[in-house]
PATORNU-843482 format. One record per residue (C-alpha): x, y, z; residue in three letters; chain. Coordinates in steps of 0.02 Angstrom, whole numbers, plus 50000, padded with zeros to 5 digits. Example, Ala and Ser with C-alpha at 12.3 -4.5 7.8 and 13.67 -1.06 7.14 Angstrom:
<pts>
<pt c1="50615" c2="49775" c3="50390" type="ala" mol="A"/>
<pt c1="50684" c2="49947" c3="50357" type="ser" mol="A"/>
</pts>
This chain:
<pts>
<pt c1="46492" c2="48860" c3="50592" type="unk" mol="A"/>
<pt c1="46462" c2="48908" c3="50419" type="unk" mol="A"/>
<pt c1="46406" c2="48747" c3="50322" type="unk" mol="A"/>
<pt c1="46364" c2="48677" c3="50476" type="unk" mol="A"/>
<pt c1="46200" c2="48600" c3="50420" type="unk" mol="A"/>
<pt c1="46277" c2="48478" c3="50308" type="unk" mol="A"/>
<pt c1="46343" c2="48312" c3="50311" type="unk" mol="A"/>
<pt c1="46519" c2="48343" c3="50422" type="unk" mol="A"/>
<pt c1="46447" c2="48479" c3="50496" type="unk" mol="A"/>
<pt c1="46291" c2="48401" c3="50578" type="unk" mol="A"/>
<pt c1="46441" c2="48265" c3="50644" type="unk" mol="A"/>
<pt c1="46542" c2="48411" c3="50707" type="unk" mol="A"/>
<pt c1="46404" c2="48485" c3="50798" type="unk" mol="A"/>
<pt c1="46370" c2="48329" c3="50891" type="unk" mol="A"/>
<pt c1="46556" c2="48307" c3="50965" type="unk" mol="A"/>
<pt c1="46550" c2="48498" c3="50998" type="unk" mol="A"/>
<pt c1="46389" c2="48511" c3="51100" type="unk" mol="A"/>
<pt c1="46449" c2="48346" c3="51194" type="unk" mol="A"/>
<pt c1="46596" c2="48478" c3="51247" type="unk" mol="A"/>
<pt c1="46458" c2="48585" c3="51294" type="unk" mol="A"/>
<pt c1="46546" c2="48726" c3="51173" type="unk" mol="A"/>
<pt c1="46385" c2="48842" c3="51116" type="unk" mol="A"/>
<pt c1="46389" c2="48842" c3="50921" type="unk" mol="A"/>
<pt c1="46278" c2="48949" c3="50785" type="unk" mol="A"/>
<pt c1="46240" c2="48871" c3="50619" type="unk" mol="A"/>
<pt c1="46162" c2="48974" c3="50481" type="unk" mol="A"/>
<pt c1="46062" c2="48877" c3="50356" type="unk" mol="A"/>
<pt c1="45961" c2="48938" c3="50230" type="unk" mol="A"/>
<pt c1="45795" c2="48848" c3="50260" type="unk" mol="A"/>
<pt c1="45795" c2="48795" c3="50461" type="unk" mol="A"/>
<pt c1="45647" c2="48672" c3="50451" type="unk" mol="A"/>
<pt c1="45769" c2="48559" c3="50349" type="unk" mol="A"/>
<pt c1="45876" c2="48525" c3="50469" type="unk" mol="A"/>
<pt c1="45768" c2="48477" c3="50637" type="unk" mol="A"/>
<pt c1="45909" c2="48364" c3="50696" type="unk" mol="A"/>
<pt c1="46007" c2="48498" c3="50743" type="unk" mol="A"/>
<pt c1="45878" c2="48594" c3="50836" type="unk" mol="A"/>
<pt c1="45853" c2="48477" c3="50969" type="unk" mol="A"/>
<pt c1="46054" c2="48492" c3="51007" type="unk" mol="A"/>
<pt c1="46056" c2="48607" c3="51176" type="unk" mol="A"/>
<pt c1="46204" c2="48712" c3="51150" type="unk" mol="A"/>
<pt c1="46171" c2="48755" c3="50949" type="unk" mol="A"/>
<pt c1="46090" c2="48904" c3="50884" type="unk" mol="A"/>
<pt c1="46032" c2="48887" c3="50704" type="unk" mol="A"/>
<pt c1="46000" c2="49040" c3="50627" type="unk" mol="A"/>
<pt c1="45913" c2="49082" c3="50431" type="unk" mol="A"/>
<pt c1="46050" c2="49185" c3="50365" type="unk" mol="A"/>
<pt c1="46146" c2="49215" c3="50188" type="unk" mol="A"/>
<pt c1="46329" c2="49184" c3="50230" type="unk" mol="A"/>
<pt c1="46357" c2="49305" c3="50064" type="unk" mol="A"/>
<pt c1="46296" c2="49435" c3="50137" type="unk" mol="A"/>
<pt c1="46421" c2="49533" c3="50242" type="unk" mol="A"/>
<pt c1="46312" c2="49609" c3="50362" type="unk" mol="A"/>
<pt c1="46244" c2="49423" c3="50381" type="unk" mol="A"/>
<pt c1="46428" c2="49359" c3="50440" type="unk" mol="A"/>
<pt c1="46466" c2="49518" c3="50553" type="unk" mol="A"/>
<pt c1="46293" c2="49447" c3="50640" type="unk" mol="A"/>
<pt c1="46348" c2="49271" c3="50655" type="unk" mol="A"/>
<pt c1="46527" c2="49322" c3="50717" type="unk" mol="A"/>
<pt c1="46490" c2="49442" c3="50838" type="unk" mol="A"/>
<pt c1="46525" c2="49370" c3="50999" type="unk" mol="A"/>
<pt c1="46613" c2="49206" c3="50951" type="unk" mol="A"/>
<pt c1="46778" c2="49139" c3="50990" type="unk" mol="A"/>
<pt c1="46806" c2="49020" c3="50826" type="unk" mol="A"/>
<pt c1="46722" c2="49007" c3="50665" type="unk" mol="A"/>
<pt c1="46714" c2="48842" c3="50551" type="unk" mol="A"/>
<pt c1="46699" c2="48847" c3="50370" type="unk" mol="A"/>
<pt c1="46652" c2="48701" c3="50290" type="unk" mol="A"/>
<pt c1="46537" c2="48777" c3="50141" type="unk" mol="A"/>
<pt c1="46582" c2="48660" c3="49993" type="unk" mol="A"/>
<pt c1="46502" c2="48606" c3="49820" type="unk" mol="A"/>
<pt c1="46550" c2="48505" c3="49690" type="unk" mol="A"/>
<pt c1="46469" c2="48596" c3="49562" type="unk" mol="A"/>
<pt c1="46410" c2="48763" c3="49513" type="unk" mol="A"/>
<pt c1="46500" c2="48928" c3="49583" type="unk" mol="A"/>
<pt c1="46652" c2="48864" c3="49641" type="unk" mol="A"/>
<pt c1="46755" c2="49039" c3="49637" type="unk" mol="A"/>
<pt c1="46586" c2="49123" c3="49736" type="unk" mol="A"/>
<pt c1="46582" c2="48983" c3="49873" type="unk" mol="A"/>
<pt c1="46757" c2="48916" c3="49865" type="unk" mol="A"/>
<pt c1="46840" c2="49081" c3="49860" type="unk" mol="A"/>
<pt c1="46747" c2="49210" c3="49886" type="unk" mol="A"/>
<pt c1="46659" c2="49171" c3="50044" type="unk" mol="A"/>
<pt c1="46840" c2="49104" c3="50137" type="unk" mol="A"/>
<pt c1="46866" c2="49328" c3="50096" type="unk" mol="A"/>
<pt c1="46702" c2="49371" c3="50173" type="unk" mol="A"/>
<pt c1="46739" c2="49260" c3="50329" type="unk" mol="A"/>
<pt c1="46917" c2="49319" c3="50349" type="unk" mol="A"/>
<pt c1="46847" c2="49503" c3="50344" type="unk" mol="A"/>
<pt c1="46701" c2="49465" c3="50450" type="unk" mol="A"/>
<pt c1="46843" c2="49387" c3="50593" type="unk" mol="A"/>
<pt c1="46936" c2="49540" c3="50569" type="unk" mol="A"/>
<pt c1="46805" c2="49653" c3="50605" type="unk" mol="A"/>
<pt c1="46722" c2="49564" c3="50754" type="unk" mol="A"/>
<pt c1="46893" c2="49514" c3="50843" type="unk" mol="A"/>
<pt c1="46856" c2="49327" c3="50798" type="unk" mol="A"/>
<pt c1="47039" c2="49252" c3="50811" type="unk" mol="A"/>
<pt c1="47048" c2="49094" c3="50765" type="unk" mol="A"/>
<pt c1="46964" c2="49008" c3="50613" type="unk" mol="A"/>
<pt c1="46951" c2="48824" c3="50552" type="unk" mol="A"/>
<pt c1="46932" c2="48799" c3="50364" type="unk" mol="A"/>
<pt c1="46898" c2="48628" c3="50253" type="unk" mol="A"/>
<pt c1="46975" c2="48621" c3="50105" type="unk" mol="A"/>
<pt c1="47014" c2="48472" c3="49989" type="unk" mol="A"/>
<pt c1="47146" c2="48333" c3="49989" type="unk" mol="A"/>
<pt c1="47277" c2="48405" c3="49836" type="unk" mol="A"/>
<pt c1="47191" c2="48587" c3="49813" type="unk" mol="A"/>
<pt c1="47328" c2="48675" c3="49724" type="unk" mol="A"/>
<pt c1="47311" c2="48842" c3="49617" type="unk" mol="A"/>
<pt c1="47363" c2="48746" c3="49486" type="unk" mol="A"/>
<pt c1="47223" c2="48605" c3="49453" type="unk" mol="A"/>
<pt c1="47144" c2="48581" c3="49311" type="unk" mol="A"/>
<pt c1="46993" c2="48555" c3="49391" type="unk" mol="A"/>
<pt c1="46892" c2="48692" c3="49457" type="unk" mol="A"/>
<pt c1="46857" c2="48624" c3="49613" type="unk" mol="A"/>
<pt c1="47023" c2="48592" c3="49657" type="unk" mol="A"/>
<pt c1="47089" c2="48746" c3="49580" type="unk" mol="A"/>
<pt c1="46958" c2="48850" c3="49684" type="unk" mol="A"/>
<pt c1="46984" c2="48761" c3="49858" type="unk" mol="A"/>
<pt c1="47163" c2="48799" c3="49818" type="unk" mol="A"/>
<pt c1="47141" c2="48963" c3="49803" type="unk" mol="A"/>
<pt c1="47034" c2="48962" c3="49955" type="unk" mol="A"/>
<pt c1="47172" c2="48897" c3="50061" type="unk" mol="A"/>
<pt c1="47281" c2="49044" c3="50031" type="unk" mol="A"/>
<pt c1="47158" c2="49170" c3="50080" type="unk" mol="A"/>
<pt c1="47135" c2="49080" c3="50227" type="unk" mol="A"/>
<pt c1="47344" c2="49066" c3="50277" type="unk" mol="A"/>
<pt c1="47387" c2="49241" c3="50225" type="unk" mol="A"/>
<pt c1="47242" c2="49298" c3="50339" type="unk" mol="A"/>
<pt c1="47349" c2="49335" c3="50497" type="unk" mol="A"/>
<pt c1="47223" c2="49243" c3="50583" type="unk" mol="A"/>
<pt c1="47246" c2="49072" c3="50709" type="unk" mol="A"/>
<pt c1="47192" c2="48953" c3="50553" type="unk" mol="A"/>
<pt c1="47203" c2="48749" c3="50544" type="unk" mol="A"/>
<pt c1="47146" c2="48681" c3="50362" type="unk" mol="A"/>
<pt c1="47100" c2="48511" c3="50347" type="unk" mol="A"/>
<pt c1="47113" c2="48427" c3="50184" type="unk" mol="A"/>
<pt c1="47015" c2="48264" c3="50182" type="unk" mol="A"/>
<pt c1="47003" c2="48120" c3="50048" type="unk" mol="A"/>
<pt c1="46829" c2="48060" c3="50005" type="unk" mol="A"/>
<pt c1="46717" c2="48056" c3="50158" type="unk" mol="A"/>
<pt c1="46604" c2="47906" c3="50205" type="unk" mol="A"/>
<pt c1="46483" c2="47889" c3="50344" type="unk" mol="A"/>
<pt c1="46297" c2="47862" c3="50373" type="unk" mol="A"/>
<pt c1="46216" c2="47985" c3="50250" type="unk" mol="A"/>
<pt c1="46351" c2="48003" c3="50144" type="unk" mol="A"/>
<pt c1="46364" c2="48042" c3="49956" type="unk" mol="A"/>
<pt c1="46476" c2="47920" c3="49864" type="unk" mol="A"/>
<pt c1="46462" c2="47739" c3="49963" type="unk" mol="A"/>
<pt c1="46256" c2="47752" c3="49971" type="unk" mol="A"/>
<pt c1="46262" c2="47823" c3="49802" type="unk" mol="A"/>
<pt c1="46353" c2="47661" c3="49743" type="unk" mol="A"/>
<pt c1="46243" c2="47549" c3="49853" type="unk" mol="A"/>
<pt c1="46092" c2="47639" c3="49756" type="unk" mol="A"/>
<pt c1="46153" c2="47627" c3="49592" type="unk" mol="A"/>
<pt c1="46213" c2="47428" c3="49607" type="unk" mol="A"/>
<pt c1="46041" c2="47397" c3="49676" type="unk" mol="A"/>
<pt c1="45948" c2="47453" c3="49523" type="unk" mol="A"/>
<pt c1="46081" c2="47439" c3="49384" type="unk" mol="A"/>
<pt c1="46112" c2="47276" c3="49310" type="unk" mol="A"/>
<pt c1="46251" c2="47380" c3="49210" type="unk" mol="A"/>
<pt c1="46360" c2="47494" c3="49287" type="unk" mol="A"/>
<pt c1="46456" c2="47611" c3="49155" type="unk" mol="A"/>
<pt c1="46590" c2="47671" c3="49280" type="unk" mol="A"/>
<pt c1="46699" c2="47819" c3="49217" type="unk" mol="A"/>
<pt c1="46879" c2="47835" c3="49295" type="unk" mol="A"/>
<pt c1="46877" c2="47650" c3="49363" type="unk" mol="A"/>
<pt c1="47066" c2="47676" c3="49417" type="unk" mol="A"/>
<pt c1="47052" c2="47827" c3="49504" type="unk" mol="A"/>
<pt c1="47123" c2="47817" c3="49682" type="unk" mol="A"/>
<pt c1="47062" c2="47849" c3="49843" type="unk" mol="A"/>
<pt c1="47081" c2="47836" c3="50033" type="unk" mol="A"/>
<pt c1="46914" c2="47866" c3="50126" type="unk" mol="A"/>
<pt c1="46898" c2="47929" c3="50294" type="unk" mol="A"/>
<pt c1="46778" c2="47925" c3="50410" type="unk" mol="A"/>
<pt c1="46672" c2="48067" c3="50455" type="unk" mol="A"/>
<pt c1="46664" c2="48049" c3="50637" type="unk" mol="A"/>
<pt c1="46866" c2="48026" c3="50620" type="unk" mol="A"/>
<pt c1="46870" c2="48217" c3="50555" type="unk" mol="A"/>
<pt c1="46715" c2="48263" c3="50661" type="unk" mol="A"/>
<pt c1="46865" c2="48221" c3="50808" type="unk" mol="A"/>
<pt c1="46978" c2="48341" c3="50719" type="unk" mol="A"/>
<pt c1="46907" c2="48462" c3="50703" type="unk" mol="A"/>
<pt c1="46804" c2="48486" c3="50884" type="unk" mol="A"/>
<pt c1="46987" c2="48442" c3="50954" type="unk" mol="A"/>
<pt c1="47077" c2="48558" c3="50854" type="unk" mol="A"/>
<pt c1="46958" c2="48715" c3="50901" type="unk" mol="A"/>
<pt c1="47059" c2="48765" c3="51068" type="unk" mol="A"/>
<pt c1="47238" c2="48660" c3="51024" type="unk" mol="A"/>
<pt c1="47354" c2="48802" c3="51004" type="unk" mol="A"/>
<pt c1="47483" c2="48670" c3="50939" type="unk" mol="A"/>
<pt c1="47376" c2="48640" c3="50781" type="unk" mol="A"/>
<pt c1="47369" c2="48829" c3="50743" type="unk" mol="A"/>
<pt c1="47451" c2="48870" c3="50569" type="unk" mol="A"/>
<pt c1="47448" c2="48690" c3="50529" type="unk" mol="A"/>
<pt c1="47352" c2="48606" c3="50383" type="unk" mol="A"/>
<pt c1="47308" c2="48401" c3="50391" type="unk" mol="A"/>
<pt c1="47281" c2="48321" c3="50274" type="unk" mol="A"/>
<pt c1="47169" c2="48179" c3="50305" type="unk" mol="A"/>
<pt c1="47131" c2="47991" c3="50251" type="unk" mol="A"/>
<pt c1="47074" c2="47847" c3="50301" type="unk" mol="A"/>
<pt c1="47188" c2="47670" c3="50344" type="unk" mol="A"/>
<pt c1="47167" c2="47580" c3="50158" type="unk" mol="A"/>
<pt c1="47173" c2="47643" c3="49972" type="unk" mol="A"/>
<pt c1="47049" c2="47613" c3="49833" type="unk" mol="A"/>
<pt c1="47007" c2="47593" c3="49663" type="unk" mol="A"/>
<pt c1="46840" c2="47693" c3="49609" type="unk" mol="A"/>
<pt c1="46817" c2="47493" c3="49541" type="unk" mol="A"/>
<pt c1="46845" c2="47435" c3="49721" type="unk" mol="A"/>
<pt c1="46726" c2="47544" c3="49808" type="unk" mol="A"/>
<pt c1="46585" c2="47494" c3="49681" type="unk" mol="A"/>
<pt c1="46619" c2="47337" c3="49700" type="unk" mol="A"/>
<pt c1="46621" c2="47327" c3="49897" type="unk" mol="A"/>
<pt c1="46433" c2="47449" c3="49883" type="unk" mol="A"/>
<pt c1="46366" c2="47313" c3="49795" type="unk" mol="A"/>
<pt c1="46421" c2="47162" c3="49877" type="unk" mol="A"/>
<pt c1="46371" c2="47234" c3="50027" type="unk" mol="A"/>
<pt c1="46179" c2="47266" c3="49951" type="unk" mol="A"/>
<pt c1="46201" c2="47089" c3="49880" type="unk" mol="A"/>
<pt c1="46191" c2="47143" c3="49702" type="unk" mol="A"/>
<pt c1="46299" c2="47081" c3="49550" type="unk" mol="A"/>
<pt c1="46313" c2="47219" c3="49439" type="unk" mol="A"/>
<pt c1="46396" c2="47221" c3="49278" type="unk" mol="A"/>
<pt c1="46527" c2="47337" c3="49293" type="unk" mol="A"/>
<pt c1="46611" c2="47418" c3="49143" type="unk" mol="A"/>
<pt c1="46751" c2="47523" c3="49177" type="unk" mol="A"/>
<pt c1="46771" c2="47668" c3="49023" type="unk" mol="A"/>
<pt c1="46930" c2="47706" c3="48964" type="unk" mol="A"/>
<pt c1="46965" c2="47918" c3="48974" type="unk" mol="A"/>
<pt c1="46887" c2="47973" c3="48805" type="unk" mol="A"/>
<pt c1="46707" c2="47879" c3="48857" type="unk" mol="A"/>
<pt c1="46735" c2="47932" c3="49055" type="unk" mol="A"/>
<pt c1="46760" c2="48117" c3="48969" type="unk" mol="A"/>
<pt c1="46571" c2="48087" c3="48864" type="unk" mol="A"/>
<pt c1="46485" c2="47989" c3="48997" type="unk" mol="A"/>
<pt c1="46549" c2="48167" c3="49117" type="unk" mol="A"/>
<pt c1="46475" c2="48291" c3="48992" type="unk" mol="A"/>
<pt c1="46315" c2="48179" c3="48992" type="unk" mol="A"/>
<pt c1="46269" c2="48167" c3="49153" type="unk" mol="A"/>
<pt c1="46331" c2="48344" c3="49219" type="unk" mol="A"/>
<pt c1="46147" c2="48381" c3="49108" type="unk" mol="A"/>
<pt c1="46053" c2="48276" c3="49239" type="unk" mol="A"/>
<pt c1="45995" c2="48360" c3="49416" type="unk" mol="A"/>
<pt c1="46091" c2="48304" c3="49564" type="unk" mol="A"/>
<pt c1="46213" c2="48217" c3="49468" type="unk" mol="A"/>
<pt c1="46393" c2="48196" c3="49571" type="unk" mol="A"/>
<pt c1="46474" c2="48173" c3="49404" type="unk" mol="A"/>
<pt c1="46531" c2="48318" c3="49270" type="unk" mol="A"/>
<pt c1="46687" c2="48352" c3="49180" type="unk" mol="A"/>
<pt c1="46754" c2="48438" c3="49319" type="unk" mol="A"/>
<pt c1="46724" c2="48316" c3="49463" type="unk" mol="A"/>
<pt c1="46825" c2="48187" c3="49312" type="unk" mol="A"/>
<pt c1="46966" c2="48293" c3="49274" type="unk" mol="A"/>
<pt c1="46963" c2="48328" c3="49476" type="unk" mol="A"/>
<pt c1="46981" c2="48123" c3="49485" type="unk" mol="A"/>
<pt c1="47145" c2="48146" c3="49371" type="unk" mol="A"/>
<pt c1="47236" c2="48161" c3="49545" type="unk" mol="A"/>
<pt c1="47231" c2="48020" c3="49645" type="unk" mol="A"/>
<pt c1="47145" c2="48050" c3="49814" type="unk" mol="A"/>
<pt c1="47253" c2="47987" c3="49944" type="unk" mol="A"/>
<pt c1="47379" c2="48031" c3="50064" type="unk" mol="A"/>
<pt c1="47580" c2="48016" c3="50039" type="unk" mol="A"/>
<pt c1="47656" c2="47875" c3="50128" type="unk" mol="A"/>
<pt c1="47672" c2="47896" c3="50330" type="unk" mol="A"/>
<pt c1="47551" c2="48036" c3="50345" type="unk" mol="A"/>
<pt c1="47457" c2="47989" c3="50505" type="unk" mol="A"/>
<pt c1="47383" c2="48148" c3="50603" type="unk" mol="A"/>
<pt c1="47245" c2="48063" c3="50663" type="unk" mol="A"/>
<pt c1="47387" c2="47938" c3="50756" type="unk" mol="A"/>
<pt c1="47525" c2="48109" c3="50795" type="unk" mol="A"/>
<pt c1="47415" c2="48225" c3="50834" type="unk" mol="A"/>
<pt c1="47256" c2="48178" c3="50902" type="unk" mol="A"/>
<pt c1="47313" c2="48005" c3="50942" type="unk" mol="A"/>
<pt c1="47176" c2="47893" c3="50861" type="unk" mol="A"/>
<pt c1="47175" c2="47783" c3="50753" type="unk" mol="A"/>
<pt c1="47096" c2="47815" c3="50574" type="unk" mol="A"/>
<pt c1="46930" c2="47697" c3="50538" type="unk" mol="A"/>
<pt c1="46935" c2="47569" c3="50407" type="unk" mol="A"/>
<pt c1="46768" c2="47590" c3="50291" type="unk" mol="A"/>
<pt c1="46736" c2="47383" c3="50317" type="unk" mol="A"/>
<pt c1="46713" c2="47448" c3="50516" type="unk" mol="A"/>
<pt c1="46568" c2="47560" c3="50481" type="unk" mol="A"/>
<pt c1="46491" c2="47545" c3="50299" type="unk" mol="A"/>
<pt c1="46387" c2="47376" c3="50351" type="unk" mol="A"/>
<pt c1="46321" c2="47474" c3="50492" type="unk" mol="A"/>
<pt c1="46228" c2="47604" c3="50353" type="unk" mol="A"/>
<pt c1="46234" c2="47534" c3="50182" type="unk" mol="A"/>
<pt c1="46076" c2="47445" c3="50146" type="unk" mol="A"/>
<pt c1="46072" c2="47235" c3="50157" type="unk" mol="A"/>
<pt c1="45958" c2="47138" c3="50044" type="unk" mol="A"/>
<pt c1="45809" c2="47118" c3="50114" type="unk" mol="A"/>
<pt c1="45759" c2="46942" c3="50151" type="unk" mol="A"/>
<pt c1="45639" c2="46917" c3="49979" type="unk" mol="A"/>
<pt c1="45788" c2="46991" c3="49866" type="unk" mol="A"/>
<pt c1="45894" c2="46870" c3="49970" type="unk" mol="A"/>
<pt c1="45792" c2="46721" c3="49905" type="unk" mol="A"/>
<pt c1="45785" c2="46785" c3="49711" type="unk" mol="A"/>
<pt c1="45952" c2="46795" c3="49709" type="unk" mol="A"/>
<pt c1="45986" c2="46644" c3="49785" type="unk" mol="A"/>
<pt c1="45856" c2="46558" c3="49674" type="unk" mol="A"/>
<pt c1="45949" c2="46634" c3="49517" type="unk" mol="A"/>
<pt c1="46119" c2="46561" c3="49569" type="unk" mol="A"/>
<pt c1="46046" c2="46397" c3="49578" type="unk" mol="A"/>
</pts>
């Protein structure tokens, strides 16, 4: 499972090894990702998954393999592109029939943004590979751990101001144990062979609405400003300058297309029949509540 030590990945493994299916993750550094070590039927392995000697390793003797490598900045064409080849070839050459591949909900070859452009891309290498593929082509993803609801709780708890670029960019976010389920059922479904899912959660958001929701869930009252497209574009090239930022002017021109699903597309109700989790079922469970002395501040400053 190539990306397997991440956030989705770590989820996948979970439902897979409750299947008692025997998985191999490569990860760069192992001692990072202890949680998975512990899991009885995975195998993780220190490996460069750009190396093709590296993949024929992993692949030799597997059934499936999983991409899920993603970033949302940096090389997108080397990690986006270029490793869906390497995989493809590496299947070929080790007999490994059937591959499962995440993409991005509204790749296309024709984005502006790189990341969108490159997952695009991506996906064709992938179907024109003659292999048994599924792509699945989630909205945002939200769970414990994740990187855009804590990030808001975070930011609300420590900002009294919130300059928020793109405020009316829409999205539908989907639980990560909801595509966890996909996926792991998915591996041995020949009826979801050749397909590609794209996948969402029940209710649709503004990026205003999420923020919102982060913070009134930490009990904060940020001021939020929402910039209009010329100030999202600067407040972008500003912070695309500042280590581990999640915003650039690619992840804003990548929020130019709304997130979110077109009407009546259910597959987590047609095809693995569940129903998708609403974010109010599962975010109080992770994001941070005031604790009780932040409780009483506030409460003394609304008096």
């Amino acid at each position: 499972m190539v990306g397997g030590s991440g956030f989705v990945g770590r989820h996948i493994a979970n439902q897979l090894t409750a299947r008692e299916i025997r998985i191999r993750i490569p990860t760069r550094r192992r001692e990072r990702v202890k949680e998975l070590l512990v899991l009885p039927t995975v195998d993780v392995v220190e490996a460069d998954v750009h190396n093709d000697d590296t993949l024929d390793r992993l692949c030799r003797g597997m059934d499936a393999v999983i991409n899920l490598a993603g970033i949302l900045h940096g090389d997108f064409k080397r990690v986006h592109v270029e490793l869906p080849r390497r995989i493809v070839a590496a299947c070929r050459r080790n007999g490994v029939t059937r591959l499962l591949h995440m993409s991005a909900l509204h790749a296309g070859r024709d984005r502006r943004s790189e990341y969108l452009r490159s997952k695009g891309e991506g996906e064709r290498i992938v179907t024109e590979s003659g292999l048994a593929t599924t792509l699945f082509r989630p909205s945002v993803i939200f769970g414990p751990g994740d990187s855009s609801l804590s990030l808001f709780a975070r930011l609300a708890r420590r900002l009294p101001v919130l300059p928020l670029a793109s405020p009316d960019s829409r999205f539908q976010p989907v639980f990560v144990e909801d595509v966890a389920h996909a996926f792991a059922s998915s591996l041995d479904d020949p009826s979801t062979y050749h397909q590609r899912y794209d996948l969402c959660g029940p209710h649709r958001y503004t990026l205003r609405q999420l923020v919102e929701y982060a913070a009134r869930l930490t009990g904060s009252k940020p001021l939020i400003i929402g910039l209009n497209d010329g100030l999202s574009r600067l407040q972008a090239m500003i912070m695309e300058c500042l280590p581990g930022s999640i915003l650039n002017r690619d992840s804003h021109a990548s929020m130019e297309v709304d997130s979110v699903c077109d009407p009546g597309c259910d597959p987590f109700g047609t095809v693995w029949k569940r129903r998708a989790t609403s974010l109010e079922a599962v975010a109080p469970s992770y994001v941070p509540a005031p604790m009780p002395r932040e409780r009483r501040d506030r409460h003394r400053a609304d008096r």
